[in-house]
LOKETI-683834 format. One record per residue (C-alpha): residue number from 1; x, y, z. Coordinates in Angstrom, 2 decimals. Layout:
N
+------+---------+---------+---------+
: resi :      c1 :      c2 :      c3 :
+------+---------+---------+---------+
:  NUM :       X :       Y :       Z :
...
+------+---------+---------+---------+
END
This chain:
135
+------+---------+---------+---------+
: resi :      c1 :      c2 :      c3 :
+------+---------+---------+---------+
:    1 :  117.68 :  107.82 :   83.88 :
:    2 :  116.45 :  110.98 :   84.99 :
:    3 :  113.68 :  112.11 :   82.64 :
:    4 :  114.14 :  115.69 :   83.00 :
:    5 :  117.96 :  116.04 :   82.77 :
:    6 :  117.24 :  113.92 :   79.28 :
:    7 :  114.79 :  116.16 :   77.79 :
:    8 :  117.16 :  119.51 :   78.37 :
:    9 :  119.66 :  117.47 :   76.47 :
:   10 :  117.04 :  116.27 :   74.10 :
:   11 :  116.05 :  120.20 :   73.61 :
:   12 :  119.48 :  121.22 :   73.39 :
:   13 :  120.58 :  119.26 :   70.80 :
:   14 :  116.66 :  119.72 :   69.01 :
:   15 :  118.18 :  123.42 :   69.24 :
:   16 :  121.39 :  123.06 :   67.67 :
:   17 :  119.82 :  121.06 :   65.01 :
:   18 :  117.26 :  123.81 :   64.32 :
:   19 :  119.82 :  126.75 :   63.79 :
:   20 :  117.58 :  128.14 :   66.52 :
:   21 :  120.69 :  130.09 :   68.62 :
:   22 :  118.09 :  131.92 :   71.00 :
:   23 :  116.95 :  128.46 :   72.62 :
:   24 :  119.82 :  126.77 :   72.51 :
:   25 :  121.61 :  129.69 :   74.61 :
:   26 :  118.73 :  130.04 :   77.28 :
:   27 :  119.18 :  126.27 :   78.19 :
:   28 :  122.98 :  127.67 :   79.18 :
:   29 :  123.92 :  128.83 :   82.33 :
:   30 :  124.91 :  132.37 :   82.49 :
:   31 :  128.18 :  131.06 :   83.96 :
:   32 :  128.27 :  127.99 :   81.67 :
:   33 :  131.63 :  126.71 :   81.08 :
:   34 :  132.71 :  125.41 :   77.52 :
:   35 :  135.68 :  122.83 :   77.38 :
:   36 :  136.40 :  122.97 :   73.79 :
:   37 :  137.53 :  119.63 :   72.15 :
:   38 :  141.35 :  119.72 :   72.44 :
:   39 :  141.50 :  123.37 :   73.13 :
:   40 :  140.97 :  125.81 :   75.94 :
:   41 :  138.20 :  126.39 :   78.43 :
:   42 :  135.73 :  129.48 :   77.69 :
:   43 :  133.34 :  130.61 :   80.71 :
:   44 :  130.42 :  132.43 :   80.39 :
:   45 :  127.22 :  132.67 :   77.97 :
:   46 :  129.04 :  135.82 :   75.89 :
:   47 :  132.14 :  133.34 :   75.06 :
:   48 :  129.56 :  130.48 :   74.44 :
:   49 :  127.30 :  133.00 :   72.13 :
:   50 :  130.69 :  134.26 :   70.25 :
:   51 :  132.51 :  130.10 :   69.77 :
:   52 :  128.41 :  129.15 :   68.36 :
:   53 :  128.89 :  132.03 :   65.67 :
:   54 :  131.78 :  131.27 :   64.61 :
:   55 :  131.38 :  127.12 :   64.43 :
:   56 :  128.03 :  128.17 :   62.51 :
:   57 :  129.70 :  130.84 :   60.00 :
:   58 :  132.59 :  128.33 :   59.38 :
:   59 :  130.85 :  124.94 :   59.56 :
:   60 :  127.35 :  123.36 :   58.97 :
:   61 :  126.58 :  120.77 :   61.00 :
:   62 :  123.75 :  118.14 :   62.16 :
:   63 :  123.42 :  115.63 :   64.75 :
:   64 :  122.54 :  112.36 :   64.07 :
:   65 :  122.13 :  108.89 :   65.81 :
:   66 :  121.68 :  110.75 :   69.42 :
:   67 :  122.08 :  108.77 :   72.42 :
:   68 :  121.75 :  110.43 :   75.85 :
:   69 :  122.74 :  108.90 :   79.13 :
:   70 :  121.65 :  111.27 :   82.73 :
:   71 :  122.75 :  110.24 :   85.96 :
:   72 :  120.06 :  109.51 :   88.70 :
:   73 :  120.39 :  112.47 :   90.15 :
:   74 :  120.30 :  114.64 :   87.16 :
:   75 :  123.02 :  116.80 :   87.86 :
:   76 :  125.30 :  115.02 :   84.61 :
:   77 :  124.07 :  114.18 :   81.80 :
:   78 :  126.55 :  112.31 :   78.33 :
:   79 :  125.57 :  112.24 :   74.41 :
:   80 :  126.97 :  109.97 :   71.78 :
:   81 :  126.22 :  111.35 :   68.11 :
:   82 :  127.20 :  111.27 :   64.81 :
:   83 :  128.40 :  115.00 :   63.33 :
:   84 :  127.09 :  114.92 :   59.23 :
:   85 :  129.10 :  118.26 :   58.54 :
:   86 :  130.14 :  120.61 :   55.94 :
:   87 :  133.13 :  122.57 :   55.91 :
:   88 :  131.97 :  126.05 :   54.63 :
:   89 :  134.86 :  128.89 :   54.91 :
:   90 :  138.01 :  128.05 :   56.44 :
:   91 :  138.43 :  128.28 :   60.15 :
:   92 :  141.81 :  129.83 :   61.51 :
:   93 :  144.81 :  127.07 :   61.29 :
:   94 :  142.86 :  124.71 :   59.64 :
:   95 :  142.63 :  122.96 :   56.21 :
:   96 :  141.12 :  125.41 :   53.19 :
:   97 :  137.09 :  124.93 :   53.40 :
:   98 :  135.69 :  124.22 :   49.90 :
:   99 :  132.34 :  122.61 :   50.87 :
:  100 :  133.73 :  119.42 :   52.05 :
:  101 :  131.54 :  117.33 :   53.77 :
:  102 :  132.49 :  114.97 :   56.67 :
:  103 :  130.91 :  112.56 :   59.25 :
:  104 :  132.48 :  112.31 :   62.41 :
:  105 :  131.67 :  110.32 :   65.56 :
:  106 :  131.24 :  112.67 :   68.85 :
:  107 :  130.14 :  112.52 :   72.20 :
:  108 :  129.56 :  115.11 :   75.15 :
:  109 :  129.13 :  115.64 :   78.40 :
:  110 :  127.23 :  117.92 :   80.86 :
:  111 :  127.20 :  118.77 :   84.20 :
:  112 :  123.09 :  120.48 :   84.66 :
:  113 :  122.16 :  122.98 :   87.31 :
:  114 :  118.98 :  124.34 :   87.91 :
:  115 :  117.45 :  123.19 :   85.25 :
:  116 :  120.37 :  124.42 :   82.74 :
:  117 :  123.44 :  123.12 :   80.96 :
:  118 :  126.15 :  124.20 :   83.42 :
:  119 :  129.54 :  122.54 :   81.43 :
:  120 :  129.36 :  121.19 :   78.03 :
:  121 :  132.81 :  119.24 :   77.66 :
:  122 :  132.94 :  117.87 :   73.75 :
:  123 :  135.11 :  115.50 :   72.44 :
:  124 :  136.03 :  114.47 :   68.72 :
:  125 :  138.81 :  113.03 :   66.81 :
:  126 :  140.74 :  115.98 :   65.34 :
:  127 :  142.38 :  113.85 :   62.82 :
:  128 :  139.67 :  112.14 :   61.86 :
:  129 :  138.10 :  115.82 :   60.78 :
:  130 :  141.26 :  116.47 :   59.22 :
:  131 :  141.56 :  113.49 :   57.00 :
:  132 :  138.10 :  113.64 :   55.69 :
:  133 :  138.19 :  117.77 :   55.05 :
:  134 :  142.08 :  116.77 :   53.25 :
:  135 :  140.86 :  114.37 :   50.88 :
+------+---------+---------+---------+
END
């Protein structure tokens, strides 16, 4: 494990979990690229800054039961969590939001440069979501 790789993870997730935006986008890269679970790829900090307001206007969202993994080398870096959501306005194509809460298992991973989150690649099971936000 490579101790610093694991605590930029550790304060990027510490980030997201705060609501605190500002930190959370300095630990990007200002050419960070964002592979969006079963979606597109977005590159740059701007594109990054505009998919976080959105996920945070639409969803509300904490991590739970982190696990990070870093290579020896520090340049990659992988998270297993837990999402504890709510659904709070309905997102483009999706289900109708009306507060519904879900818990879905997650898990990322990174490729770190210069001390910074370089590519965050997340995966989820879209179905899951959608079952639990249906019910």
């Amino acid at each position: 494990m490579n101790q610093k790789s694991h605590a930029l993870i550790e304060a990027y997730y510490a980030a997201f979990n705060a609501g605190d935006m500002d930190t959370f986008l300095h630990l990007l890269t200002d050419d960070v690229i964002h592979d969006i679970n079963q979606g597109h790829r977005e590159i740059g900090k701007a594109a990054f800054a505009a998919f976080m307001d959105r996920m945070n206007q639409n969803y509300g969202e904490q991590l739970a039961e982190m696990v990070i993994m870093t290579s020896d080398d520090g340049t990659r870096a992988a998270a297993e969590f837990v999402v504890l959501g709510t659904y709070k306005v309905t997102d483009e194509g999706l289900p109708e939001a009306r507060g519904q809460s879900y818990r879905l298992p997650a898990g990322a991973f990174f490729d770190l440069r210069d001390g910074k989150v370089a590519r965050i690649t997340n995966y989820y099971n879209l179905e899951d979501w959608m079952a639990q936000v249906s019910a």
